[in-house]
Backbone as CSV, one residue per row, in Angstrom:
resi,resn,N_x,N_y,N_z,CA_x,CA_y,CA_z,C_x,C_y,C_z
1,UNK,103.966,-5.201,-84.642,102.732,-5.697,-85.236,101.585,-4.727,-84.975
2,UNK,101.270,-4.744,-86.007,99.744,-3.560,-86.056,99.048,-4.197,-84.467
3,UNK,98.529,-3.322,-83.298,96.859,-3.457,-82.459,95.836,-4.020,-82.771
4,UNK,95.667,-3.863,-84.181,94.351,-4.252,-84.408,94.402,-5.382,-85.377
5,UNK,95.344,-5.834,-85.228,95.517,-7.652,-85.865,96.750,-8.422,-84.888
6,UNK,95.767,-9.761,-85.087,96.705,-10.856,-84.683,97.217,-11.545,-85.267
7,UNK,98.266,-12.736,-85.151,98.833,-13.908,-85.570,98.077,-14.985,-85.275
8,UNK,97.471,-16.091,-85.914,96.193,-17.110,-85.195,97.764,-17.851,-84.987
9,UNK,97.949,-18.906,-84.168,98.426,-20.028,-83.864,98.633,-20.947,-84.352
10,UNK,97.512,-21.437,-84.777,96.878,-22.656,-85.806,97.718,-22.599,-87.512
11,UNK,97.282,-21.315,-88.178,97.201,-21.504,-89.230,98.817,-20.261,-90.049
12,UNK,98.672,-19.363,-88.667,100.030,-18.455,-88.457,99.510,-17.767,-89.779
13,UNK,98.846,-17.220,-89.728,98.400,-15.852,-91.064,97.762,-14.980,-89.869
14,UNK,98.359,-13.787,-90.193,97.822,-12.322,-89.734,96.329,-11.954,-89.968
15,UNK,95.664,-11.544,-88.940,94.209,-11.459,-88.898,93.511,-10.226,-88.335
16,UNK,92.876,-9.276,-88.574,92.103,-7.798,-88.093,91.489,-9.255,-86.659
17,UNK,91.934,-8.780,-85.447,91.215,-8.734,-84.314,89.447,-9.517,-84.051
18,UNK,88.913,-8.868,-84.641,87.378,-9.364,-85.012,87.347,-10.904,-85.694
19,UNK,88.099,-11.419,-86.436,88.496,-12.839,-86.336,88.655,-13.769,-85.639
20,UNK,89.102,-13.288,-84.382,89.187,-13.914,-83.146,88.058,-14.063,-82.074
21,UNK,87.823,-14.901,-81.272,87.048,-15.021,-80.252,87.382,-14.182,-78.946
22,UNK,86.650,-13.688,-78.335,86.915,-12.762,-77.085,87.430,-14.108,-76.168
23,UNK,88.807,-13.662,-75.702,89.159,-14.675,-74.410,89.968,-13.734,-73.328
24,UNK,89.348,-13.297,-72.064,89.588,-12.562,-71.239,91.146,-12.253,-70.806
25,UNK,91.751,-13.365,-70.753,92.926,-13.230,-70.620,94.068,-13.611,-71.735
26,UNK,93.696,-13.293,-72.668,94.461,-13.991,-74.304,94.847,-12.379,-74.446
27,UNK,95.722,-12.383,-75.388,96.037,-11.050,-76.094,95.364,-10.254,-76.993
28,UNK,95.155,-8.870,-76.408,94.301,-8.463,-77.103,92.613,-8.683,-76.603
29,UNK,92.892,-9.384,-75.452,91.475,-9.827,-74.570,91.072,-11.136,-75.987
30,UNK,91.788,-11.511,-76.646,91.161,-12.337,-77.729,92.143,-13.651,-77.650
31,UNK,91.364,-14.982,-78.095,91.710,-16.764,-77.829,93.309,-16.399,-79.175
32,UNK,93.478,-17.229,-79.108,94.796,-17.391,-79.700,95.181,-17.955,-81.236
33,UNK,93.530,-18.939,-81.195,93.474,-19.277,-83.005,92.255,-18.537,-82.857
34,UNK,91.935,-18.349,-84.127,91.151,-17.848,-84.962,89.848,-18.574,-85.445
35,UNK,88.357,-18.025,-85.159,87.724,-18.403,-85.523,87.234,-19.301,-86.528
36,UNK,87.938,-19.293,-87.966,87.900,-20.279,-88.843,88.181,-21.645,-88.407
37,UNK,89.944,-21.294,-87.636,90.823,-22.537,-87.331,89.908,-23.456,-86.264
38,UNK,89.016,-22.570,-85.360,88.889,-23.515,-84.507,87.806,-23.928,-85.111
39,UNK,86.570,-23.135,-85.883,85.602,-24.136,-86.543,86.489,-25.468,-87.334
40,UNK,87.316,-25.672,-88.276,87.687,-26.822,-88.942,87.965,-27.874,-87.780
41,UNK,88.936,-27.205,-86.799,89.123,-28.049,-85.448,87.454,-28.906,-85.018
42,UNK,86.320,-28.114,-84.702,85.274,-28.623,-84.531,84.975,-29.403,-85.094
43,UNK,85.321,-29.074,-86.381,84.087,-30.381,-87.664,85.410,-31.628,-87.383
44,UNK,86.446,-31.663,-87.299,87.084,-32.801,-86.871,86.999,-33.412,-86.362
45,UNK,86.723,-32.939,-84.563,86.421,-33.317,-83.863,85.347,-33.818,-83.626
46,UNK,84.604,-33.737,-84.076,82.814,-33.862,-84.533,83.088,-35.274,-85.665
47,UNK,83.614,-35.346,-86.652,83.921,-36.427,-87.593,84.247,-37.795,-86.330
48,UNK,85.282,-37.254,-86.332,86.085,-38.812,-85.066,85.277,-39.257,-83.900
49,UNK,84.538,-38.183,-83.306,83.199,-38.458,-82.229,81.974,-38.900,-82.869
50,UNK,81.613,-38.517,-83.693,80.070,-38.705,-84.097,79.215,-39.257,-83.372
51,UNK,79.305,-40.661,-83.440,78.686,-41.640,-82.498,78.255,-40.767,-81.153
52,UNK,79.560,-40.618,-80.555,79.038,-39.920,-78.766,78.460,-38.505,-79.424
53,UNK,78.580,-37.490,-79.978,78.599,-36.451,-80.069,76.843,-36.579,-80.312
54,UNK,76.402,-37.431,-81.001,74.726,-37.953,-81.557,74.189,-38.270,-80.510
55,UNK,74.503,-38.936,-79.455,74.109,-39.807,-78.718,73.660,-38.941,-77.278
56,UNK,74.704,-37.916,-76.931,74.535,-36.955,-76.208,73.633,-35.972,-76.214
57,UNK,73.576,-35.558,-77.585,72.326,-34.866,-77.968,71.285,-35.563,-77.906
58,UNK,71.018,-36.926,-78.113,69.872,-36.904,-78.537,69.444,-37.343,-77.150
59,UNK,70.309,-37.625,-76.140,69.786,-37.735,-74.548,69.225,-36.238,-74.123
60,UNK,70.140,-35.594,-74.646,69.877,-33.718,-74.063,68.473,-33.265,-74.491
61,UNK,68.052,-34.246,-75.625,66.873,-33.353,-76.363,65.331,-34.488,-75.578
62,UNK,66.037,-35.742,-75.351,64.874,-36.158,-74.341,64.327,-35.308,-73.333
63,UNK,66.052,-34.913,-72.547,65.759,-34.658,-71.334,64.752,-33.177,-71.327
64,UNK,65.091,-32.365,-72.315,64.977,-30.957,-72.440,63.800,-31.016,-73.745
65,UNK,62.842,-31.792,-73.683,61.866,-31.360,-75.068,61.190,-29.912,-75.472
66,UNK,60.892,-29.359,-74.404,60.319,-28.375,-74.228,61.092,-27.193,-74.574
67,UNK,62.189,-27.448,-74.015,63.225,-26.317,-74.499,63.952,-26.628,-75.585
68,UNK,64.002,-27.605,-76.626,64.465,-28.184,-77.756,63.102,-28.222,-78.807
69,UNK,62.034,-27.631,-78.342,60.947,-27.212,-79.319,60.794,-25.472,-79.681
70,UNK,61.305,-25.031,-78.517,61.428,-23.748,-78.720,62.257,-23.232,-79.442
71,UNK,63.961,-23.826,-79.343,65.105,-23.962,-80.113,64.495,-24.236,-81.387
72,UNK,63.946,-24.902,-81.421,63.672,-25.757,-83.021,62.622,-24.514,-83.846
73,UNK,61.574,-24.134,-83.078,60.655,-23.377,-83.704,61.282,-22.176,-84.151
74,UNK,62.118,-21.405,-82.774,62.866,-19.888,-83.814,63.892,-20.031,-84.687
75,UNK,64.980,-21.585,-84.379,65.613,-21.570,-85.621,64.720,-21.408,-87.282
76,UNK,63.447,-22.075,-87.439,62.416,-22.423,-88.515,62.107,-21.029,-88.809
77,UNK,61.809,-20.288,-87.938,60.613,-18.918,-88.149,61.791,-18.078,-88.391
78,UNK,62.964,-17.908,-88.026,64.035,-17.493,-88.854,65.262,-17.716,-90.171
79,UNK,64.813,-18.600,-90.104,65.554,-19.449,-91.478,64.672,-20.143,-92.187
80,UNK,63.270,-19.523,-92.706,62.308,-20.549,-93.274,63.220,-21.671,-94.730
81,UNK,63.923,-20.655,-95.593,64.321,-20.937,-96.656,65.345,-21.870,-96.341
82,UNK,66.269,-21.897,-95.575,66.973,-22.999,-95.069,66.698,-24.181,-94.851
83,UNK,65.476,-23.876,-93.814,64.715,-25.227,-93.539,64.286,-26.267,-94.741
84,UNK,63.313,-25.226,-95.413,62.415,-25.951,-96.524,63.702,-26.239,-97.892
85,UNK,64.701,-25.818,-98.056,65.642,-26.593,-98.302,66.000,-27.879,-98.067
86,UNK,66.418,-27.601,-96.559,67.216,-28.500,-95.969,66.198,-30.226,-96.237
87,UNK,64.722,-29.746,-96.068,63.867,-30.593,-96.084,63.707,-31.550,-96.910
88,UNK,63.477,-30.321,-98.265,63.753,-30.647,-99.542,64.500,-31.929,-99.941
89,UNK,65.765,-31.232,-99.287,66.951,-32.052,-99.747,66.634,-33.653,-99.125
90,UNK,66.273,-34.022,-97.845,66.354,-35.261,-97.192,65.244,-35.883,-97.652
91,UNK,63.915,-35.181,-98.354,62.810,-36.005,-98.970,63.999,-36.569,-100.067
92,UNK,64.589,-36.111,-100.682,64.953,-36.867,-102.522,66.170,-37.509,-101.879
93,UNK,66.975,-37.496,-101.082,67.301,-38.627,-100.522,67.099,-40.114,-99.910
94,UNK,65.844,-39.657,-99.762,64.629,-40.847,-98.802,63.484,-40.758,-99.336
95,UNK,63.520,-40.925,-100.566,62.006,-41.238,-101.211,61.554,-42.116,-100.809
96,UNK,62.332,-43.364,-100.616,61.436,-44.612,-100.487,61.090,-44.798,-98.996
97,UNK,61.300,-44.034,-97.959,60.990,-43.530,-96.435,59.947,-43.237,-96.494
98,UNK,59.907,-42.055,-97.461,59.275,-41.091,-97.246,57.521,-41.644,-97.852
99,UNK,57.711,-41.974,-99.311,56.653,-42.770,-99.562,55.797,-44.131,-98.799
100,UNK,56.648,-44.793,-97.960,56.418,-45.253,-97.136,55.369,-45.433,-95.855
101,UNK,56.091,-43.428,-95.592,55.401,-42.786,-94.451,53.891,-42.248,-94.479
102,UNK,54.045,-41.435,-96.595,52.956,-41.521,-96.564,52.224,-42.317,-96.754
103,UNK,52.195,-43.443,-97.036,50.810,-44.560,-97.768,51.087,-44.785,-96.335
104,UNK,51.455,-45.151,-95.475,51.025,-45.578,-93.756,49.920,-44.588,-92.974
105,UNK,50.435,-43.258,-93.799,49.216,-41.792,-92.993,48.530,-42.205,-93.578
106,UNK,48.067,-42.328,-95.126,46.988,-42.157,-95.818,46.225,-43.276,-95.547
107,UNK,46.879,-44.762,-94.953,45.914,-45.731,-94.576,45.241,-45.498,-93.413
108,UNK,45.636,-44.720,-92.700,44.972,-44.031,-90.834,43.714,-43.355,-91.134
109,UNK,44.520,-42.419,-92.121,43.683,-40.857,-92.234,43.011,-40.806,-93.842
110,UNK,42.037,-41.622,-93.980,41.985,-42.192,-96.045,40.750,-40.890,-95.876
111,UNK,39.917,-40.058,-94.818,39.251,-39.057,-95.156,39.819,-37.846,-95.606
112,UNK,41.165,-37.633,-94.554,42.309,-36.304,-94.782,42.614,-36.808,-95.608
113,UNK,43.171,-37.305,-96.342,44.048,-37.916,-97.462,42.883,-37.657,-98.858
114,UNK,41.701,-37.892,-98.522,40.958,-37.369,-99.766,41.166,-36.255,-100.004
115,UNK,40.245,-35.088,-99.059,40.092,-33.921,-98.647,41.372,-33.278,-98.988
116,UNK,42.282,-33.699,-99.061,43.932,-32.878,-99.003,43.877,-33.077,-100.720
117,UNK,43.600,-33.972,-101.015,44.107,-34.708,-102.600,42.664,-33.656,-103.450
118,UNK,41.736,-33.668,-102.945,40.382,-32.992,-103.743,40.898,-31.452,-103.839
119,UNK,41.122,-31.069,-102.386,41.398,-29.590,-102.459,42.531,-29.627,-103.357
120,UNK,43.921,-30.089,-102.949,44.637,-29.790,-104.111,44.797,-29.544,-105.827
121,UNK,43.696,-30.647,-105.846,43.149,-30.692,-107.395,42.152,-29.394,-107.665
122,UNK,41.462,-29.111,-107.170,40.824,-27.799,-106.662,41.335,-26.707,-106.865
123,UNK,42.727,-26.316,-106.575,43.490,-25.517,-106.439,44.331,-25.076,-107.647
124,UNK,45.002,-26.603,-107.806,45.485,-26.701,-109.150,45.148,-27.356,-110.451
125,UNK,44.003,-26.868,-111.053,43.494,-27.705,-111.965,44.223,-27.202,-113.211
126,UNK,45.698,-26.811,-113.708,46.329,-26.772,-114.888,47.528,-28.307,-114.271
127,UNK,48.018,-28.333,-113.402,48.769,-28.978,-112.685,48.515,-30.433,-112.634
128,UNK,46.596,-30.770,-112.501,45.873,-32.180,-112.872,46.046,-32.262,-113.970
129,UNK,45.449,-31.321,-114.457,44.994,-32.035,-115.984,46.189,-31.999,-116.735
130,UNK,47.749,-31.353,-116.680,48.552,-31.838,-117.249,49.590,-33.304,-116.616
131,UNK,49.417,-33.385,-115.729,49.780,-35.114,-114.691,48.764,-36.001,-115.838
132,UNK,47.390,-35.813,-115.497,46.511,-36.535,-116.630,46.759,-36.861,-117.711
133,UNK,46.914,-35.818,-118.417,47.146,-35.953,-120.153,48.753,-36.366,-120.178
134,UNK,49.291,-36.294,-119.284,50.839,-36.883,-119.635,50.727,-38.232,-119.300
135,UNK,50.114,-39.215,-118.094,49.680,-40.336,-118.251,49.032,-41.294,-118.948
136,UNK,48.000,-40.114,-119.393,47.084,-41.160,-120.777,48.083,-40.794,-122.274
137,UNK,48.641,-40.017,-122.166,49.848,-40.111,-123.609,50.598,-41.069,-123.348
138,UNK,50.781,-41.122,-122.041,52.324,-42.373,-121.987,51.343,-43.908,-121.981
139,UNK,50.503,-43.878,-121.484,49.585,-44.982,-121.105,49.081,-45.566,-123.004
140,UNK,48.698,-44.363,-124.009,48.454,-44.898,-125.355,49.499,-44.990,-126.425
141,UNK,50.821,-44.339,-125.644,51.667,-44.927,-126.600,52.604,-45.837,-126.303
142,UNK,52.305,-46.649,-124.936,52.373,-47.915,-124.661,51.566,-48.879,-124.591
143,UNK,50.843,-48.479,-125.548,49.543,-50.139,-125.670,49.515,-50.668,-127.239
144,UNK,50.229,-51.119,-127.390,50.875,-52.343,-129.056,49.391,-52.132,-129.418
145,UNK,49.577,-52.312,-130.779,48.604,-52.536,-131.273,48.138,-54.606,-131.602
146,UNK,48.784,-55.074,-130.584,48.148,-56.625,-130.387,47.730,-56.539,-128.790
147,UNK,47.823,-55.580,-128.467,47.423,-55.404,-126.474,46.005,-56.493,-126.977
148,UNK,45.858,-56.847,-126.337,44.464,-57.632,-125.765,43.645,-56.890,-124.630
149,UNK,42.547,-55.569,-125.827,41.746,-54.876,-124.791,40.348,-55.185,-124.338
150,UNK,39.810,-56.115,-124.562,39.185,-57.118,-123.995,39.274,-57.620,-122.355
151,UNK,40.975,-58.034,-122.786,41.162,-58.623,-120.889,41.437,-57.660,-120.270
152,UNK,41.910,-56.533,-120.973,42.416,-55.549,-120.173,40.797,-55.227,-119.253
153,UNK,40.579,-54.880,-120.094,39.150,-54.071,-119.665,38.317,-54.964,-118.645
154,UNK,38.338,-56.102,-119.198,37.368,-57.289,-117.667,38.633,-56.880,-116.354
155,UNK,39.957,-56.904,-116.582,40.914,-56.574,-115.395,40.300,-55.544,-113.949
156,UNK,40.029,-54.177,-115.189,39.823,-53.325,-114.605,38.644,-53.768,-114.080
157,UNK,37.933,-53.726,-114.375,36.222,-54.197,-114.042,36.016,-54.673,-113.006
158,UNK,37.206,-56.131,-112.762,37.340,-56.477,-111.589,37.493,-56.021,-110.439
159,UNK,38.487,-55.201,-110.960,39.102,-54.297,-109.803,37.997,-53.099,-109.183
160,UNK,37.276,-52.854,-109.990,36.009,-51.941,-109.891,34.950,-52.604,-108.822
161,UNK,34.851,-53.792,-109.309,33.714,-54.724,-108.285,34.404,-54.936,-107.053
162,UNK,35.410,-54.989,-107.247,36.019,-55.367,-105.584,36.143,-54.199,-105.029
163,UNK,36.224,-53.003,-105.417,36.205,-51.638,-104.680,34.903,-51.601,-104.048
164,UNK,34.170,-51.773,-104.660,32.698,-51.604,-104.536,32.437,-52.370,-103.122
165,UNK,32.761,-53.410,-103.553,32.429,-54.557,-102.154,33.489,-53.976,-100.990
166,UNK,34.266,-53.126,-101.142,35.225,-52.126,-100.193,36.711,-52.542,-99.900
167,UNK,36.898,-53.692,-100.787,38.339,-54.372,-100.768,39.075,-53.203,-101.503
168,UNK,39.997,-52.460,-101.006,40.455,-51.022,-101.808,41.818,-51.654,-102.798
169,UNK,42.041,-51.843,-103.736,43.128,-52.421,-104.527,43.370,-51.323,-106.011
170,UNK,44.495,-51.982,-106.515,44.875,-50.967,-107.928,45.092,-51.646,-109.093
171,UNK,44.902,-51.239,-110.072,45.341,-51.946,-111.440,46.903,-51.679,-111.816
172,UNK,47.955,-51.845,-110.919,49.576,-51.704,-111.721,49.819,-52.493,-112.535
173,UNK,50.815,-51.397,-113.218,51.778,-51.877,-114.031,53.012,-52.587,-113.524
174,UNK,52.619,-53.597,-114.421,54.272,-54.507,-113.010,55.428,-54.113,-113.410
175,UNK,55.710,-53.718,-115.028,57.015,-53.071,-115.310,56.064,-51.677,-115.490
176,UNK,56.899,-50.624,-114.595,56.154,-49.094,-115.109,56.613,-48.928,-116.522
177,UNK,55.616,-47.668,-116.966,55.596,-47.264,-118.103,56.653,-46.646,-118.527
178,UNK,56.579,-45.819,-117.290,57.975,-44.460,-117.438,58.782,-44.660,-116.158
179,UNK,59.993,-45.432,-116.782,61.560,-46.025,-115.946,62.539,-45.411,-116.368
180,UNK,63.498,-44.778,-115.440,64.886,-44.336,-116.069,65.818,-45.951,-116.824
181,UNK,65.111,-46.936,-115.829,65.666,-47.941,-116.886,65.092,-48.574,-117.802
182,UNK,63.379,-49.129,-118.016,62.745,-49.621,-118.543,61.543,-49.109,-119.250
183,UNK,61.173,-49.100,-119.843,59.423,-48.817,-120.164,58.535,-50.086,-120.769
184,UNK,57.871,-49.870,-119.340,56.635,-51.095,-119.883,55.811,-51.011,-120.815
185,UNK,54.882,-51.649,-121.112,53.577,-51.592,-121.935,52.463,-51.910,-121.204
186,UNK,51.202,-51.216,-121.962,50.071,-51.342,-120.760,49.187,-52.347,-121.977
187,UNK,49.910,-53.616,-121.320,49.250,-54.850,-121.808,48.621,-55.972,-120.935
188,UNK,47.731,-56.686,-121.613,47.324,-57.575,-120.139,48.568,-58.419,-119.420
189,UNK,49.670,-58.721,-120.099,50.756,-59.607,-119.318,50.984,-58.410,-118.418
190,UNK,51.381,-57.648,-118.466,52.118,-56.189,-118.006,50.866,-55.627,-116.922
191,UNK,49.837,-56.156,-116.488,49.089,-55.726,-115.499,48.255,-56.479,-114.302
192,UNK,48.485,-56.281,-112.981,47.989,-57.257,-111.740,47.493,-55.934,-111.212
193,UNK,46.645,-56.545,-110.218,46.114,-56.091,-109.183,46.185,-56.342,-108.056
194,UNK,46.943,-55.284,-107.447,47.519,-55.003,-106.313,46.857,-54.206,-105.366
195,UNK,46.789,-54.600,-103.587,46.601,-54.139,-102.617,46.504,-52.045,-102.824
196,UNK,45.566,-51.782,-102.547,46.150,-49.735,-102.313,47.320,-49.855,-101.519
197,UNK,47.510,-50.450,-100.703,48.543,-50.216,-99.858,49.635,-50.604,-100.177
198,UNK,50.161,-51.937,-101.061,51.218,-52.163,-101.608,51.753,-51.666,-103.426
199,UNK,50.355,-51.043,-103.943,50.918,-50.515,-105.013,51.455,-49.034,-104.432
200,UNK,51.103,-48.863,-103.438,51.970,-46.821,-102.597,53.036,-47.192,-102.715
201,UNK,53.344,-48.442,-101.788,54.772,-49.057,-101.568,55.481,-49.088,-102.822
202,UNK,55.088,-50.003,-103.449,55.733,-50.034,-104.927,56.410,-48.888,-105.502
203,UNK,55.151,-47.851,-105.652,55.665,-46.754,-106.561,55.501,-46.899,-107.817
204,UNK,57.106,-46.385,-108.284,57.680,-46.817,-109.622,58.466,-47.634,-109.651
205,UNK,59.083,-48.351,-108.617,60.164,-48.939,-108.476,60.175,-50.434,-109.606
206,UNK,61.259,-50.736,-110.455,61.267,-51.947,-110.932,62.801,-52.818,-110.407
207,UNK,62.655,-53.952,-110.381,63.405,-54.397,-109.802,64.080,-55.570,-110.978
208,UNK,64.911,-55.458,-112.092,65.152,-56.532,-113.382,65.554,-57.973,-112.327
C-alpha cells in the first residue's frame, strides 16, 4: 500500500493521509477512520443525545459567559455572511416570535422606535413611497363601490380623537387586504379598532 494513503476502518475506501486525524500512536501517526467517517459518527451521535448534548452546553455557557462571548464575537467578525444568513434564516422561521419581540421593544422604547422608523424613512425615501403607493393601490382597489365612506371616515376620526387624548390604537383590517389566502375589503364591516399593541401582534395573520 502506497505511505501516503490509508484504509479508513469505517467506510474501507483508500484515503491520501491528510484525511485522517493525527493520532500519536495509530498508523502513520494517524486515527484509524477518517475524518468524514467520524464527522457522520458525530452528527449521530449528536441526533440520539440531543437533549443531554443541549443541556450541557447550555450549563457550560452559564458557567463560562465571558468566555462564550468572546467565542461568539470572533466566530461573527469572521463569518459575518454566515451569521447574517444563519439569522436570516431563523427570523422567516419565527416571524410570529419575532414580531412579537418587536411590538414588546417598541412598547418600552416608542422614542427609539420612532427615531429608528423616521431615520429609516429618511434614508430610504424610494423604499417609503413605494410600501405607500402599493398600500393605497391595494387599499382603493379594495373599497366596492357600495363601501360606506361616511362611516368609514367617522371610524377613523375616532381613532384620531383617542390618539389625541393618548389612548395609542389602529384602524385594522379584520380580514387583511393582501392574504396568501384571502383578500379583504376596506369596508366599514371589514374595519375595528384595535389596541397599537395588539394590531403588531396581529400582523397579517387571518384566522377562517
Amino acid at each position: 500500500m502506497n505511505p501516503e494513503t490509508k484504509i479508513c476502518t469505517k467506510c474501507n475506501v483508500e484515503k491520501p493521509l491528510d484525511e485522517f486525524s493525527d493520532r500519536q500512536h495509530g498508523k502513520y501517526n494517524k486515527n484509524s477512520v477518517c475524518k468524514v467517517c467520524i464527522s457522520e459518527l458525530a452528527k449521530v451521535k449528536y441526533v440520539k443525545n440531543k437533549g443531554r448534548y443541549r443541556a450541557n452546553n447550555r450549563k457550560w455557557e452559564l458557567a463560562n459567559k465571558a468566555k462564550r462571548k468572546v467565542i461568539s464575537d470572533r466566530y461573527k467578525n469572521n463569518n459575518p455572511e454566515k451569521v447574517k444568513a444563519s439569522q436570516a434564516n431563523w427570523r422567516k422561521k419565527n416571524l410570529d416570535h419575532v414580531r412579537l419581540l418587536m411590538s414588546l421593544w417598541r412598547k418600552k422604547n416608542p422614542e427609539r422606535a420612532r427615531e429608528i422608523s423616521a431615520k429609516w424613512a429618511k434614508n430610504n425615501p424610494g423604499k417609503r413611497n413605494a410600501r405607500s403607493s402599493r398600500y393605497k393601490a391595494t387599499k382603493k382597489q379594495a373599497t366596492p363601490l357600495w363601501s360606506e365612506i361616511p362611516l368609514i371616515l367617522e371610524l377613523y376620526e375616532l381613532a384620531a380623537s383617542m390618539r389625541a387624548e393618548g389612548v395609542k390604537v389602529h384602524v385594522d383590517h379584520a380580514i387583511p387586504l393582501v392574504h396568501p389566502l384571502v383578500c379583504g375589503l376596506h369596508c366599514y364591516d371589514n374595519l375595528q379598532i384595535l389596541s397599537a399593541e395588539d394590531n403588531l401582534k396581529k400582523h397579517n395573520k387571518y384566522t377562517p
